[in-house]
C-alpha positions in Angstrom: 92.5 125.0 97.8 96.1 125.2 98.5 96.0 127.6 101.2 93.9 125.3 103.1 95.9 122.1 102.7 96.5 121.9 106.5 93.0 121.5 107.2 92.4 118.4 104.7 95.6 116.0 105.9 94.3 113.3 107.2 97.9 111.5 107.6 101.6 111.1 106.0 104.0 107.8 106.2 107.6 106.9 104.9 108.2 103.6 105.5 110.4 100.9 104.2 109.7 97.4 103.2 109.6 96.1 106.6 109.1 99.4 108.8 107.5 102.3 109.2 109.8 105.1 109.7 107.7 108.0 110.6 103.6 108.3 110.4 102.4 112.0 110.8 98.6 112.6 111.4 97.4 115.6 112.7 97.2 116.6 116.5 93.3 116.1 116.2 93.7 112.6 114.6 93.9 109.0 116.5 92.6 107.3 113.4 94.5 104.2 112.0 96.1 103.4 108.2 98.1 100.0 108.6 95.5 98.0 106.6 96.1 100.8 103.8 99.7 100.9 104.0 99.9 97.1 103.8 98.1 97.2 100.5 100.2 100.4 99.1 103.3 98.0 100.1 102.3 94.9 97.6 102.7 97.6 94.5 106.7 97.4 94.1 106.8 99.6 91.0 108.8 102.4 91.7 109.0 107.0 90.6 105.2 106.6 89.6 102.4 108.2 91.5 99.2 106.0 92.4 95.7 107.5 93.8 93.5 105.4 95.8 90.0 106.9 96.2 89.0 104.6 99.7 85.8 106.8 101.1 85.9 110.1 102.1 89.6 109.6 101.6 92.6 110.3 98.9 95.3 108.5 99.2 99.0 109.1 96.8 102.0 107.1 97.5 105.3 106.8 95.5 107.9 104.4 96.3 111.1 105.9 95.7 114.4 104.0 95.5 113.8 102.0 99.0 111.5 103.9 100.4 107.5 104.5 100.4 105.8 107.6 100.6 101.9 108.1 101.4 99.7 111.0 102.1 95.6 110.4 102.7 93.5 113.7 102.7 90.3 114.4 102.3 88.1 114.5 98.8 88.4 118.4 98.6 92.3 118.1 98.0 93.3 117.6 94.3 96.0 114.7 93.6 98.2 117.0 91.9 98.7 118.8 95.6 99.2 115.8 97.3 101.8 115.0 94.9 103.8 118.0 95.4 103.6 117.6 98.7 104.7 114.1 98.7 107.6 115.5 96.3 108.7 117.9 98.9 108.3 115.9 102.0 110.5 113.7 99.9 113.2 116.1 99.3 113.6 117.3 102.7 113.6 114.0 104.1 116.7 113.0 102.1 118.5 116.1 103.1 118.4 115.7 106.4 118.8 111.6 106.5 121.3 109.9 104.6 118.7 107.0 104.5 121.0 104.0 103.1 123.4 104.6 105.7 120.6 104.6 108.3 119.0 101.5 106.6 121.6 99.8 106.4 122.4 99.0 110.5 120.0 96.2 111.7 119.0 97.4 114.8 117.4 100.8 113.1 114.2 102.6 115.2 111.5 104.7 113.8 112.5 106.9 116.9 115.5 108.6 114.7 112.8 110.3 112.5 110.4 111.3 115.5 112.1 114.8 115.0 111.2 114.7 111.1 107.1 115.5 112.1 108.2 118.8 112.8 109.0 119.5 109.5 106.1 117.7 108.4 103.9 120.2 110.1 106.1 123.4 108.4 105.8 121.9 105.0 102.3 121.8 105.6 101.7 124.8 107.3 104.3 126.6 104.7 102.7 124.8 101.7 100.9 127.8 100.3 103.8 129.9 100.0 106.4 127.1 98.9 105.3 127.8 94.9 105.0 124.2 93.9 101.9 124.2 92.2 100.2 126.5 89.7 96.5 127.0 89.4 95.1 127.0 86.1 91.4 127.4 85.2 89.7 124.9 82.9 86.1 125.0 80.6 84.0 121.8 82.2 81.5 121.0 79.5 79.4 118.9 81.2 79.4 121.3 84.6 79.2 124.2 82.5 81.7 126.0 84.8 85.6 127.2 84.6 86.9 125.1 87.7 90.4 125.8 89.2 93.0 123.1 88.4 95.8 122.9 90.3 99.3 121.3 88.6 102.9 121.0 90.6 105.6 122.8 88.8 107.8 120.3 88.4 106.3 118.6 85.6 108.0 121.0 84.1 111.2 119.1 84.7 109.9 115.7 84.8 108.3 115.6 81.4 109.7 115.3 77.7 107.3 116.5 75.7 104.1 118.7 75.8 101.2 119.7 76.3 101.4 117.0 79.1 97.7 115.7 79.2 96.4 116.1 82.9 93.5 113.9 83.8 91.5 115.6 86.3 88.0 113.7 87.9 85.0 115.3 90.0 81.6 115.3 90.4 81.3 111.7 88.9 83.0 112.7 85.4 86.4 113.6 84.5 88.0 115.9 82.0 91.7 115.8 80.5 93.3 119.0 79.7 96.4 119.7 77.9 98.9 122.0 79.6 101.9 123.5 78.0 105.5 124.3 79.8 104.1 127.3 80.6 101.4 126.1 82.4 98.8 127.4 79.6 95.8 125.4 78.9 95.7 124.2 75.3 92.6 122.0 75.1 90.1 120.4 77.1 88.6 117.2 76.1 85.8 115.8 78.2 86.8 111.4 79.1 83.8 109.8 77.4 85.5 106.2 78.4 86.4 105.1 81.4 87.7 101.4 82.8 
């Protein structure tokens, strides 16, 4: 699944409040996400990941300090990838800009971050071989089938206390599975209730 990440990226966008900074979408792509961005700019909480199911399309966006970060793929790409993508597109992006400085001139232009699409398309190229995510294999009882589950590695610095219970939904159900800091599967429980 991860080494075909590439494929599945349907777009990427760091924007601020009031402007988009840099949309990536692949060379193939002239599609459009402004209504989708406007919606993921009315949620103003901010360091938690949100998935929007919308189609044929995943969506993930973070806001993080003043900016907002969004990746859409397609179904076949688990959230937990797209997270640690959006985690390193993150990180590279605040190397290279020192964004408050930049933000903080009133006559700033998307065109400073044109160059930033370049690295877009290494991290995504490069994403395999990065070692953000770890697959683990979990027991679907109502599949019948060991499925791979893929989880980014830095939960491993992000959370307090394990097993960290990882929800995980396909084909019409979903399943949450426990996984230690070692990335070992300690139960599986299927989600009988949903809202």
């Amino acid at each position: 699944m991860s080494r075909e990440i590439k494929d599945h990226i349907e777009f990427v966008n760091i924007s601020s409040e009031d402007l988009v900074l840099l949309e990536w979408k692949p060379h193939r792509s002239f599609k459009s996400f402004i209504l989708d961005m406007n919606i993921i700019k009315e949620n103003k909480v901010s360091d938690i990941f949100f998935h929007i199911n919308k189609g044929n399309l995943k969506i993930v966006h973070i806001r993080k300090h003043n900016l907002i970060y969004t990746v859409g793929s397609s179904k076949e790409i688990q959230f937990q990838i797209l997270e640690a993508l959006l985690e390193e597109i993150d990180k590279k992006f605040n190397e290279i800009y020192d964004i408050n400085v930049i933000l903080s001139y009133s006559n700033t232009t998307p065109a400073i971050f044109k160059i930033f699409k370049g690295e877009i398309d290494r991290i995504i190229e490069e994403f395999p071989t990065l070692n953000l995510i770890k697959k683990v294999d979990v027991y679907c009882r109502v599949c019948k089938a060991t499925l791979p589950l893929y989880i980014k590695k830095s939960i491993k610095d992000q959370e307090t206390t394990f097993p960290v219970p990882v929800v995980f939904t396909h084909k019409g159900h979903s399943i949450v599975t426990y996984i230690d800091k070692d990335f070992v599967v300690r139960g599986v429980e299927v989600v009988h209730t949903t809202g």
